[in-house]
KEDREN-623676 format. One line per field, with one value per residue: residue number from 1; residue in one letter; chain; x, y, z of N, C-alpha, C in turn. Coordinates in pm, 1 decimal, always signed. Layout:
resi <- [NUM,...]
resn <- [A,...]
chain <- [A,...]
n_X <- [X,...]
n_Y <- [Y,...]
n_Z <- [Z,...]
ca_X <- [X,...]
ca_Y <- [Y,...]
ca_Z <- [Z,...]
c_X <- [X,...]
c_Y <- [Y,...]
c_Z <- [Z,...]
***
This chain:
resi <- [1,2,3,4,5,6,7,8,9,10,11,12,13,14,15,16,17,18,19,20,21,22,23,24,25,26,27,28,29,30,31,32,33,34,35,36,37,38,39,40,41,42,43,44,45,46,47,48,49,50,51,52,53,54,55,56,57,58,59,60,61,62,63]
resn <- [X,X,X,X,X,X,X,X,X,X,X,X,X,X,X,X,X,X,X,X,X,X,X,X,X,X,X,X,X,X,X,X,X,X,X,X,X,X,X,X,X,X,X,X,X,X,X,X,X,X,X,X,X,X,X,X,X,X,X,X,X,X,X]
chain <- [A,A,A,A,A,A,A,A,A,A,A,A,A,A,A,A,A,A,A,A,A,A,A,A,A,A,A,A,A,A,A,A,A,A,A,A,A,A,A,A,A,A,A,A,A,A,A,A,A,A,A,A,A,A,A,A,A,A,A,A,A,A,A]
n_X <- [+1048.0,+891.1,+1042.2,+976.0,+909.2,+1033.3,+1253.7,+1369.9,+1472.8,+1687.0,+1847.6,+1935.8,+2013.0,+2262.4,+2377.8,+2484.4,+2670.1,+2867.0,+2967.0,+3002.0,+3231.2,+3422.8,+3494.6,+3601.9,+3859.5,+3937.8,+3918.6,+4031.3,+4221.7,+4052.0,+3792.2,+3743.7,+3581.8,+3341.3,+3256.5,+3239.8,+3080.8,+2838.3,+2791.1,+2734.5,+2463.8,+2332.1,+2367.2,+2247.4,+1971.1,+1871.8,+1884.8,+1659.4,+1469.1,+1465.1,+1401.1,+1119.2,+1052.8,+1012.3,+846.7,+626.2,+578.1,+514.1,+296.4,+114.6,+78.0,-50.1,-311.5]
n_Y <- [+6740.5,+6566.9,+6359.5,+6290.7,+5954.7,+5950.1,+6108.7,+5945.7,+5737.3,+5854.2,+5956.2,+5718.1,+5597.2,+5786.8,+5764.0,+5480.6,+5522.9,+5644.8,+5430.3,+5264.3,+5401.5,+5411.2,+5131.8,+5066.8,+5175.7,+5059.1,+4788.4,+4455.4,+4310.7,+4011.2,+4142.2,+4348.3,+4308.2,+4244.3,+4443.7,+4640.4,+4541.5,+4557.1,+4834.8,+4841.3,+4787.8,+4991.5,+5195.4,+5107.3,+5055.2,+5347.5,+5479.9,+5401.0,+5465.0,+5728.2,+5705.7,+5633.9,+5832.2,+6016.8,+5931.0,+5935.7,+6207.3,+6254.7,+6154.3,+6238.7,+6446.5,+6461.6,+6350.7]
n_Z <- [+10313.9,+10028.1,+9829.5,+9442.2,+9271.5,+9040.7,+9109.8,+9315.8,+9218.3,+8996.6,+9192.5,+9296.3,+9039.4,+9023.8,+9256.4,+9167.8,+8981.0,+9127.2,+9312.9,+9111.6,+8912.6,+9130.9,+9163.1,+8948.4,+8964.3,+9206.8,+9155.2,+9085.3,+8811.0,+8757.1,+8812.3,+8729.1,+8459.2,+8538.5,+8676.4,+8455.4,+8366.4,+8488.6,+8459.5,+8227.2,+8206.9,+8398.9,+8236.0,+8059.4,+8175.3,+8223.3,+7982.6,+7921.0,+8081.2,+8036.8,+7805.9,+7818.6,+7938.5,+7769.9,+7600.0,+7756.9,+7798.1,+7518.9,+7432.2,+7667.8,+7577.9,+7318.4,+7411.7]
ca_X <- [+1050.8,+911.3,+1114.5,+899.2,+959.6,+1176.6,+1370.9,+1450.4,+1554.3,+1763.7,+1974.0,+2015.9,+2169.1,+2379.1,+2496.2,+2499.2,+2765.2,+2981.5,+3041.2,+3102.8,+3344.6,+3539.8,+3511.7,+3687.0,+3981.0,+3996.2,+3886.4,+4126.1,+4168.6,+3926.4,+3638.7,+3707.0,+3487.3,+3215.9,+3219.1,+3212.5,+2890.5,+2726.3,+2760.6,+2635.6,+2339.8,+2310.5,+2348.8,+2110.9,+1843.9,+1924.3,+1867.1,+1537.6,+1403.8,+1423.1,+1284.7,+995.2,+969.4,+962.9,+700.8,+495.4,+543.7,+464.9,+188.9,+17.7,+42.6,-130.7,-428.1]
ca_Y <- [+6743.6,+6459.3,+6307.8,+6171.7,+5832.4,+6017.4,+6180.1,+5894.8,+5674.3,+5915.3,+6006.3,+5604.9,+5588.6,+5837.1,+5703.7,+5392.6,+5578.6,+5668.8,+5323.3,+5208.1,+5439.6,+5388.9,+5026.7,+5061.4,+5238.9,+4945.3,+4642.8,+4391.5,+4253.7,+4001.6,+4212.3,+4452.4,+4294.5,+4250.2,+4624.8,+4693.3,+4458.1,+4647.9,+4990.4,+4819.7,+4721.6,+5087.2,+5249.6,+5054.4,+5117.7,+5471.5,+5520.0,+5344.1,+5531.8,+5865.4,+5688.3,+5619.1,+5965.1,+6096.8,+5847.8,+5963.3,+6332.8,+6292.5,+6082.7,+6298.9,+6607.6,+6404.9,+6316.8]
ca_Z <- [+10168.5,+9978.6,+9667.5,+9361.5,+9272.3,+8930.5,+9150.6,+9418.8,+9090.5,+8965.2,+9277.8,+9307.9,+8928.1,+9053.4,+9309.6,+9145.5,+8904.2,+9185.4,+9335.5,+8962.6,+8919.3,+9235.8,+9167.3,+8883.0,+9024.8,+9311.8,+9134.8,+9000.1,+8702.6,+8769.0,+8877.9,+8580.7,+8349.7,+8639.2,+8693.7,+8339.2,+8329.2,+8576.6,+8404.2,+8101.0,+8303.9,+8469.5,+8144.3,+7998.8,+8239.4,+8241.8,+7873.5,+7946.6,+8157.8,+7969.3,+7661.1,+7880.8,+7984.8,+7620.5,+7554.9,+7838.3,+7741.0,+7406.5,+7469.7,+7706.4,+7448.6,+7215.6,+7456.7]
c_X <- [+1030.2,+941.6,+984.9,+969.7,+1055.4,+1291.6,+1480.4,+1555.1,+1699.6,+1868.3,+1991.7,+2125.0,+2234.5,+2474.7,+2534.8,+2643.3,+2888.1,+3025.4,+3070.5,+3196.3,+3467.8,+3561.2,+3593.7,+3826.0,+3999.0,+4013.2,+4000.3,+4147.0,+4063.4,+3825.6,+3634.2,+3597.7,+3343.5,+3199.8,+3163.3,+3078.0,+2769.2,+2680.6,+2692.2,+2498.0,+2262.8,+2251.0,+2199.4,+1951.1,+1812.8,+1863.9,+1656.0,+1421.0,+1363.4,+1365.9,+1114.9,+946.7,+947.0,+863.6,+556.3,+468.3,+453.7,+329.6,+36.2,+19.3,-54.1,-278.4,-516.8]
c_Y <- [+6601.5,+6486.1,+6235.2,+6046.0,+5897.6,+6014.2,+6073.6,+5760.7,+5762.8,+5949.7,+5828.9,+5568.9,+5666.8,+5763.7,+5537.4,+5420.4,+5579.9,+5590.0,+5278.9,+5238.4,+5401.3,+5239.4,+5008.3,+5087.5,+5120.4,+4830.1,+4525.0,+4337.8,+4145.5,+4036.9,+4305.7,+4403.2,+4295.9,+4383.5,+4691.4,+4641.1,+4523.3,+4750.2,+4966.8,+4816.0,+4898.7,+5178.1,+5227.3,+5113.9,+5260.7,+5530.3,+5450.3,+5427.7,+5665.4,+5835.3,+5705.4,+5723.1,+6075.3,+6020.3,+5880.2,+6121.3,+6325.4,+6222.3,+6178.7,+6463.7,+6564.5,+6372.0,+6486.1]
c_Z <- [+10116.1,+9842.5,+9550.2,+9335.3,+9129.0,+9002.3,+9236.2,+9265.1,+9000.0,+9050.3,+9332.0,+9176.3,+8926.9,+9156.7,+9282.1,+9075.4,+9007.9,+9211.6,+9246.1,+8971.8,+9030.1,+9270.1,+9065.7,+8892.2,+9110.5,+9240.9,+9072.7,+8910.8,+8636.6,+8802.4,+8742.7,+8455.6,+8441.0,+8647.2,+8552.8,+8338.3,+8408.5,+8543.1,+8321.3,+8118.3,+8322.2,+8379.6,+8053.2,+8031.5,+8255.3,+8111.1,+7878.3,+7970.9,+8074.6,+7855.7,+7684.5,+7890.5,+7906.5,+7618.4,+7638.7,+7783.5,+7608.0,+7380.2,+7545.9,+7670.4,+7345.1,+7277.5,+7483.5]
***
């Protein structure tokens, strides 16, 4: 079974999610803002991505 490149991006910001999370639960009060910075990061790119992939949809409805 091959993965598209969507798909293999998507099951890394998942599991990017999970070690967040369970970094949060370990991390100590100094690392807590580092973890938080990372999600911000994750999130970010995350929201990115699907903008992109409205932009391509709607893009190639219009062509």
């Amino acid at each position: 079974m091959k993965l598209s490149t969507i798909s293999k991006i998507c099951a890394f910001e998942q599991l990017l999610l999970l070690l967040i999370k369970e970094a949060e639960k370990k991390a100590t009060s100094k690392w807590k803002s580092f973890v938080k910075g990372v999600k911000t990061v994750v999130y970010t790119f995350m929201v990115i991505r699907i903008l992109v992939a409205i932009y391509l949809k709607v893009k190639n409805k219009d062509a």
